[in-house]
C-alpha positions in Angstrom: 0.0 0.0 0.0 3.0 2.3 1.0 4.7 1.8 -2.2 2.0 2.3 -4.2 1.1 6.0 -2.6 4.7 6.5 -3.3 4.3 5.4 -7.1 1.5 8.1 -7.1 3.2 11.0 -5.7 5.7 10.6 -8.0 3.8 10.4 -10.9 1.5 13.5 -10.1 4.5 15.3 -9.0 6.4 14.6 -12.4 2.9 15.4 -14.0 2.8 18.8 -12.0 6.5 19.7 -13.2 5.8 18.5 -16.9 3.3 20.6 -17.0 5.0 23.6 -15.6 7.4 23.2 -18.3 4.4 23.0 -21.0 3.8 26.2 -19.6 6.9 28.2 -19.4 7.5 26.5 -23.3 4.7 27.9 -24.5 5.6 31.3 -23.1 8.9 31.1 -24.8 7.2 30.4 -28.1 5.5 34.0 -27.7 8.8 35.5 -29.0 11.6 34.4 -31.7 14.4 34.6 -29.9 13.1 32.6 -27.0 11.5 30.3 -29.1 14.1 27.4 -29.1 14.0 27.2 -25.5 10.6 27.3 -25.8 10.2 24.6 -27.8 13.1 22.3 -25.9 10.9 22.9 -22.7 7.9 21.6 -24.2 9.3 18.6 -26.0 11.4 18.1 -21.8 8.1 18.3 -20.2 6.4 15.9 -23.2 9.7 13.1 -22.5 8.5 13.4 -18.5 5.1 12.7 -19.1 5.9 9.5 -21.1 8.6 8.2 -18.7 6.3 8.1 -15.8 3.3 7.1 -17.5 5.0 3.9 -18.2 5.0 3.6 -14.3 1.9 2.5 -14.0 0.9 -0.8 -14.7 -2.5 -0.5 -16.3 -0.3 -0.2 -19.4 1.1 -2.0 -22.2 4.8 -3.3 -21.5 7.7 -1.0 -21.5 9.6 -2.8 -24.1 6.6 -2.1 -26.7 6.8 2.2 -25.0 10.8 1.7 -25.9 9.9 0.5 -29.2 7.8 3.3 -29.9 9.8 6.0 -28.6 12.6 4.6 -30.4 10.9 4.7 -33.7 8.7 7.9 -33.2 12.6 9.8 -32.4 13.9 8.2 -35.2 11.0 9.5 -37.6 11.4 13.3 -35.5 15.2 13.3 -36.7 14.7 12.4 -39.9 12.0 15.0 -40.4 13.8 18.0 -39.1 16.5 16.6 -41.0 15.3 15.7 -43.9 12.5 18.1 -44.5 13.0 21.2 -46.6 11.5 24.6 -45.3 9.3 24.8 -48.3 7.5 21.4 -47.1 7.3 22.4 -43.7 3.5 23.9 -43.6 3.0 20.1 -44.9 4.5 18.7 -42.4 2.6 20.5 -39.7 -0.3 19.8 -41.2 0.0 16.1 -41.0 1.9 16.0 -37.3 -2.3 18.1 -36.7 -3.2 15.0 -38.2 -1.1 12.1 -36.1 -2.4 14.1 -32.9 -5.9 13.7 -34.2 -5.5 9.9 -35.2 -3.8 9.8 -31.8 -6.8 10.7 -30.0 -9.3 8.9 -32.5 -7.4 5.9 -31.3 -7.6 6.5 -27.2 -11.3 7.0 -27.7 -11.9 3.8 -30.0 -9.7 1.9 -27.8 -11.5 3.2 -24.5 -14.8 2.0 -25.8 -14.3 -0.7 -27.9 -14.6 -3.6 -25.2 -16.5 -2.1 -23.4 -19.1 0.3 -23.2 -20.3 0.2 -19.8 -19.3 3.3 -18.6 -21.0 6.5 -17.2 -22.5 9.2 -19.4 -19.6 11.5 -18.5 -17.4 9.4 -20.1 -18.6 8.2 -23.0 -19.3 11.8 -23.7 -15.7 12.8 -23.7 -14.6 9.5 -25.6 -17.2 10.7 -28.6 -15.6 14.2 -28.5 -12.6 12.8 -28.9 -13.6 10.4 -30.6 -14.9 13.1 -33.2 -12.5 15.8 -33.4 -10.0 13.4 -33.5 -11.3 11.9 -36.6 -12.0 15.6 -38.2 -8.7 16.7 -37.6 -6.7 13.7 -39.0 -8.9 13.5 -41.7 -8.9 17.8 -41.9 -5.7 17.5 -42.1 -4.7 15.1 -44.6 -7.1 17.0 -46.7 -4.8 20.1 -45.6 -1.6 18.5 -47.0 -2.7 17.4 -49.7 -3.6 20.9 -50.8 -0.6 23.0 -49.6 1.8 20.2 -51.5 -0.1 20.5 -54.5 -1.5 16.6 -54.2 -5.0 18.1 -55.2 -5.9 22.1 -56.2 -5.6 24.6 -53.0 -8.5 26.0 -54.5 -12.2 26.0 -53.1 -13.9 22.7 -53.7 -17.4 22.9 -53.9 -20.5 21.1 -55.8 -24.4 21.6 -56.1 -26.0 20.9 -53.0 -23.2 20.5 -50.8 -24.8 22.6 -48.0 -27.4 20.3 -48.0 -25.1 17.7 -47.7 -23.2 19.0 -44.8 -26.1 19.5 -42.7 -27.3 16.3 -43.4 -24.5 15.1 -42.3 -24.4 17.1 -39.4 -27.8 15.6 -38.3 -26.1 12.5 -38.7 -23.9 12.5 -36.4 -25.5 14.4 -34.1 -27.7 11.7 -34.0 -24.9 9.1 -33.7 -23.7 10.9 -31.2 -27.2 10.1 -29.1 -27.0 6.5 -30.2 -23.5 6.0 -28.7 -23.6 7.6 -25.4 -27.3 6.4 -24.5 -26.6 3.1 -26.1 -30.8 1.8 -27.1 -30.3 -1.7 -27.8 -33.7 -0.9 -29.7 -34.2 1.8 -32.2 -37.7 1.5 -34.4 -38.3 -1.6 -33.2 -34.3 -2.4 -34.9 -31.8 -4.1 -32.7 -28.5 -2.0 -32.8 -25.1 -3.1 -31.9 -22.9 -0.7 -30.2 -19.8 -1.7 -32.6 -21.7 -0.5 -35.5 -22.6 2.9 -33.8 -18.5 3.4 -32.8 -17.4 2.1 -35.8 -20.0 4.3 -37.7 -19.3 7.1 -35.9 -15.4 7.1 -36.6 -16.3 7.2 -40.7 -18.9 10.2 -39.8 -15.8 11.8 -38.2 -13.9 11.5 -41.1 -15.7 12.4 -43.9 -16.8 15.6 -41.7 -13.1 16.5 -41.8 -12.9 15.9 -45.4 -16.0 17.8 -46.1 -14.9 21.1 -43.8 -11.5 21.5 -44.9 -12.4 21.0 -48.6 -14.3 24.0 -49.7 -11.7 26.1 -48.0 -9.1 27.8 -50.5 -5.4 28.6 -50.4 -5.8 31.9 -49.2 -7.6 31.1 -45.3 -4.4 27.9 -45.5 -2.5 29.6 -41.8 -5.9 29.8 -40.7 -6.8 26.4 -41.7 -3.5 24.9 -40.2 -3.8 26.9 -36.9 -7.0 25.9 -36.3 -6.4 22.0 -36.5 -3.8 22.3 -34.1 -6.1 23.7 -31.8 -8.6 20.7 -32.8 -5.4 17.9 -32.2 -5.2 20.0 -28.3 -9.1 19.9 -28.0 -9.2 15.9 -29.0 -6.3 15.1 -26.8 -7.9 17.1 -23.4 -11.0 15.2 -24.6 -8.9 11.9 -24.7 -7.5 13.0 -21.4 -10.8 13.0 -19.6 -11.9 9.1 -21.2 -8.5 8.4 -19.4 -8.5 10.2 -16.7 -5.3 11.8 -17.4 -4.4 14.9 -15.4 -1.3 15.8 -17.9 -3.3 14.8 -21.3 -6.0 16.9 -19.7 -3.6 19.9 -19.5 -1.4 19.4 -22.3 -4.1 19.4 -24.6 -6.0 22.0 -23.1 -2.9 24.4 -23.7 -2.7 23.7 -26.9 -6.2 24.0 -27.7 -6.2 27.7 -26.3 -3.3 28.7 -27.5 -4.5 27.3 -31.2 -7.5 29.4 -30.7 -6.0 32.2 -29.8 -3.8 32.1 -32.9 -6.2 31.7 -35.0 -8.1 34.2 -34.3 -5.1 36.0 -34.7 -4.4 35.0 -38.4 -8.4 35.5 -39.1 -7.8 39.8 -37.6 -4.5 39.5 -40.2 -7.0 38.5 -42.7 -9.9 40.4 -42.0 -12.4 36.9 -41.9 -14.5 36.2 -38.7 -13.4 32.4 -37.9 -17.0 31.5 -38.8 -16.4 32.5 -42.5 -13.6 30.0 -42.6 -14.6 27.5 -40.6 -18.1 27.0 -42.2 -17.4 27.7 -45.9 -18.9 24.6 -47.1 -22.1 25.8 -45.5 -22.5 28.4 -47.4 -23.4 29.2 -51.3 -20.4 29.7 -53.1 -19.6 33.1 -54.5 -17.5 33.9 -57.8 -15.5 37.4 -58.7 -14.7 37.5 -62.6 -12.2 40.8 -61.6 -9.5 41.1 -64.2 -7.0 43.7 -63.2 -5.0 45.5 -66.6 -2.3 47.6 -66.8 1.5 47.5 -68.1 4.2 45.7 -66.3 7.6 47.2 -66.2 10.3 44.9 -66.0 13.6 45.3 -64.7 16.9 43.6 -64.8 19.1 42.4 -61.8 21.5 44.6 -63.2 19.8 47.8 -63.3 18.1 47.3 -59.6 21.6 47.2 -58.5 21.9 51.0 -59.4 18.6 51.8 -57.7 19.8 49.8 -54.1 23.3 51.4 -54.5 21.5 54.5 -54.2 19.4 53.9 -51.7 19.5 54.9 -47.8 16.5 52.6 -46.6 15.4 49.1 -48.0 12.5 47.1 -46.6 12.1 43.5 -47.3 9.0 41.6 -47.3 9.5 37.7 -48.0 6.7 35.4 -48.8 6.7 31.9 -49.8 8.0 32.0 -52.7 11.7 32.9 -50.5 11.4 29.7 -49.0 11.1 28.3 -52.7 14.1 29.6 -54.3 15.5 29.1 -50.9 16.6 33.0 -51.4 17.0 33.9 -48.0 20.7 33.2 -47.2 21.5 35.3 -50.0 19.2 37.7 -48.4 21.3 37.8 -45.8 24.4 38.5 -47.9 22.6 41.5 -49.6 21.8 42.7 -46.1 24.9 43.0 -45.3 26.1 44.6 -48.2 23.9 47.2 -48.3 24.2 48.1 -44.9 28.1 48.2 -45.3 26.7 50.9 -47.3 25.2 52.8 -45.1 21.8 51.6 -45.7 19.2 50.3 -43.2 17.4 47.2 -44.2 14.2 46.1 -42.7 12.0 43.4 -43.0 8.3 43.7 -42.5 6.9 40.2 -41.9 2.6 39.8 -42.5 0.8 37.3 -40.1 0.1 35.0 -42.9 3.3 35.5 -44.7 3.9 32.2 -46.4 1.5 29.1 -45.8 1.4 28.7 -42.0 1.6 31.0 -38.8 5.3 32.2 -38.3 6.3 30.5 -41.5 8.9 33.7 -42.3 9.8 34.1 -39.1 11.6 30.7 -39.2 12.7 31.0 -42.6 14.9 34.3 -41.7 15.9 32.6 -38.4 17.5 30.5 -40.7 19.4 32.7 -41.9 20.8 34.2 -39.1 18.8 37.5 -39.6 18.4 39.3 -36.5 14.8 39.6 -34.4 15.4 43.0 -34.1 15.3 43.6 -38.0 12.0 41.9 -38.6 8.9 44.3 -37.9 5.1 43.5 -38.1 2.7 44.9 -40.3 1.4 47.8 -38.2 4.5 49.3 -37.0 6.2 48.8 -40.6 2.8 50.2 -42.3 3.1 53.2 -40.3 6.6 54.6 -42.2 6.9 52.4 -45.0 6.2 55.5 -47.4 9.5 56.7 -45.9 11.7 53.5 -47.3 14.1 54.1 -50.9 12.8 50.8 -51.8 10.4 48.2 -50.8 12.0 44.4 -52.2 8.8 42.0 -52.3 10.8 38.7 -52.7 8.0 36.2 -53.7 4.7 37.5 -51.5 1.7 38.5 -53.3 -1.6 38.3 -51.6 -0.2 39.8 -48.4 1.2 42.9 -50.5 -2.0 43.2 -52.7 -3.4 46.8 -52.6 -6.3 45.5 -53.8 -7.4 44.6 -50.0 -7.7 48.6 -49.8 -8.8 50.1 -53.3 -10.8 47.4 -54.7 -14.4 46.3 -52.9 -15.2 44.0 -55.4 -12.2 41.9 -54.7 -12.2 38.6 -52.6 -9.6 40.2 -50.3 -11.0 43.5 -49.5 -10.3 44.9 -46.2 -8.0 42.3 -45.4 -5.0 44.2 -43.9 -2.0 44.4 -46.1 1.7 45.4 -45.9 1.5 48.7 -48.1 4.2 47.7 -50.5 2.9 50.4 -53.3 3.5 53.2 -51.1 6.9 53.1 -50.9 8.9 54.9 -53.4 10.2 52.6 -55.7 8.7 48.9 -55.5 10.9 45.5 -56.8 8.8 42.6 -57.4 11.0 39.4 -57.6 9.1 36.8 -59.0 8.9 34.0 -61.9 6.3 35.0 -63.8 2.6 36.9 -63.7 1.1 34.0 -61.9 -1.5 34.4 -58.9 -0.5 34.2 -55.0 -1.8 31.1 -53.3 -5.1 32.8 -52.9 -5.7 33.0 -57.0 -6.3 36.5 -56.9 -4.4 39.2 -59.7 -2.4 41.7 -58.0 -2.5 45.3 -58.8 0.7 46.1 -57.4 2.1 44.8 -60.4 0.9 47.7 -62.9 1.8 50.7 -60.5 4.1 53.1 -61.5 6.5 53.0 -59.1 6.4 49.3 -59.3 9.2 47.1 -61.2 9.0 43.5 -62.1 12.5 41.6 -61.7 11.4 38.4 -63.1 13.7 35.0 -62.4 15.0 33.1 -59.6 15.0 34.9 -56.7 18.1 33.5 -55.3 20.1 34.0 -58.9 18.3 37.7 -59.0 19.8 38.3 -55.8 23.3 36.6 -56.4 23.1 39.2 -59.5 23.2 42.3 -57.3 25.4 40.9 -54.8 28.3 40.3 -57.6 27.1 43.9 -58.6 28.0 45.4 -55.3 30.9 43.1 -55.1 32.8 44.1 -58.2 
């Protein structure tokens, strides 16, 4: 009896201290240059909650734990390894997904040889149960679109909000079936396994059918928010358990993955309703076509312009991470500032295809935190800058969110790239941002399109200021 109270001190004292840690983590995550530590903390207090888990003996053997910690580490390396910063948004997006299946799993194996527990419980096991399944399934539907598997476009088809509220009625009523458990519904005999089983396919199609009609544009959204959902399903999971760290662990990140998101839906001007219930509403078109003449400019000539120049702000988007442009970023930086230029970098909430994407991306680099300013304080003097370098963003430099109320985008706050006094544009080609939408920065007069690689546009100017 002794040594069992022990046992349990420990274990809710280790859970006490992990959690602790989850919280000082997540503190540290609030700021770049404390993010590291942050996120050491985190994955520390995540180790401790596994180690003495495996204390108690209501679980499966510690060789089969070792055997998945093992292989779940060996996976972790290779990804951080292995992954390129361009596939990273798609990699977050299915790591939403693994917690979600995570969860869907607790709750189908909390229930499946058994379901004679209290209403409380089987409750909790079908809310995990069912955000786990939308958010694996939300997310696969995610990654598929941000790596291109399937158009990052809107899909919708006739009658699909029909559909969707069927099939909310559906579940709602499976939901009913599984925690009251009739063995007699119209006079039909009903097995329990049918209802869980059932209920795990409603779950996913429900994630299939949300995320879907959802475009490329509301993506950051999109990935915050099933982050939030993989917290949600695992505090849910937590309760079926009666886990105390699960409980807390995913509750954190469940607010934390609201609270960003409602942060990226502000940055885009989009109540989280819009987003979230797209497919329940009637789609709506824009046939906008913006005209005007592009002015190109070579790598050459710009150099002239930036020579010149006393101020340069920088705003990266994803198509940086692309051309991988931003170590030679960094070495234009530091030329121009050699000559006696200051060089800023104004970074948009949505910059890129998930929250803090550019943030990482110049931390790459080695570009300093102090350098990188958001949208509001770099909005505020940007008129004031020689030249504004838009190094692969569109839709988050788009004046159209201001001049154009017929445009998808309109009122969605915007880095003001067109007020500066002279604009470069590096880009490919005339293609559409993520979000599909034309870009009437482009055609403005104090605008120049530098067409190319990024990286090889700026490896032209640095052999320019070079020489």
């Amino acid at each position: 009896m002794i040594e069992t109270t022990t046992t349990d001190l420990i274990i809710n004292f280790s859970y006490v201290l992990a959690a602790a840690l989850f919280i000082f983590g997540l503190k540290l995550l609030g700021h770049p240059s404390s993010a590291r530590k942050g996120n050491f903390l985190s994955a520390v207090a995540m180790l401790i909650a596994i180690v003495v888990t495996m204390f108690d003996n209501n679980i499966v053997s510690f060789q089969i734990i070792a055997i998945a910690m093992l292989a779940g580490s060996i996976l972790g390396v290779f990804a951080a390894r292995m992954v390129a910063m361009t596939a990273m948004p798609e990699m977050v997006s299915l790591l939403n997904g693994i917690g979600g299946l995570a969860s869907l799993f607790v709750a189908w194996a909390t229930v499946a040889g058994t379901s004679d527990y209290g209403v409380f419980t089987m409750v909790v096991t079908f809310l995990a149960l069912l955000i786990g399944g939308v958010t694996f399934s939300g997310s696969l539907i995610a990654w598929a679109k941000l790596s291109e598997r399937i158009t990052g476009r809107s899909v919708t088809f006739s009658g699909q909000v029909v559909f969707n509220s069927v099939l909310v009625l559906v579940i709602i009523f499976a939901a009913y079936l599984f925690v009251a458990q009739p063995a007699m519904v119209a006079g039909i005999n009903i097995d329990f396994n049918v209802v869980l089983y059932t209920a795990m396919a409603l779950a996913l199609l429900f994630g299939i059918m949300l995320v879907l009609p959802i475009g490329g544009a509301d993506m950051p959204v999109v990935i915050s928010l099933l982050n939030s959902y993989s917290g949600l399903a695992a505090c849910a999971a937590g309760f079926a358990l009666h886990n105390n760290i699960l409980i807390v662990a995913g509750s954190l990140v469940g607010a934390s993955g609201i609270i960003l998101t409602n942060i990226m839906c502000k940055a885009m001007n989009r109540s989280l309703s819009n987003v979230l219930f797209s497919g329940f509403m009637p789609a709506t078109k824009t046939d906008m076509v913006i005209e005007g003449e592009v002015k190109p400019l070579s790598a050459d000539d710009a150099y002239y312009v930036l020579e010149a120049a006393q101020s340069v702000v920088v705003i990266p988007g994803y198509g940086m991470a692309v051309a991988q442009a931003q170590h030679a970023m960094k070495e234009l930086q530091q030329l121009l500032e050699e000559n006696g230029a200051e060089v800023a970098y104004a970074i948009h909430p949505v910059a890129g295809r998930m929250p803090g994407h550019m943030n990482v991306l110049l931390a790459e680099a080695d570009v300093s935190y102090e350098q990188l300013f958001e949208m509001d304080e770099i909005n505020k003097r940007i008129q004031n800058f020689d030249v504004a370098m838009v190094i692969g963003a569109n839709d988050v430099v788009n004046p159209a969110a201001r001049e154009m109320k017929g445009s998808p985008i309109y009122g969605m706050p915007v880095i003001n790239a067109d007020l500066a006094k002279n604009v470069f544009v590096l880009k490919r080609g005339m293609a559409s941002g993520f979000a599909g939408i034309d870009n009437p920065l482009f055609f403005k007069p104090n605008c120049r399109m530098i067409f190319g690689d990024a990286k090889e546009t700026l490896g032209s100017m640095i052999r320019q200021f070079s020489d």
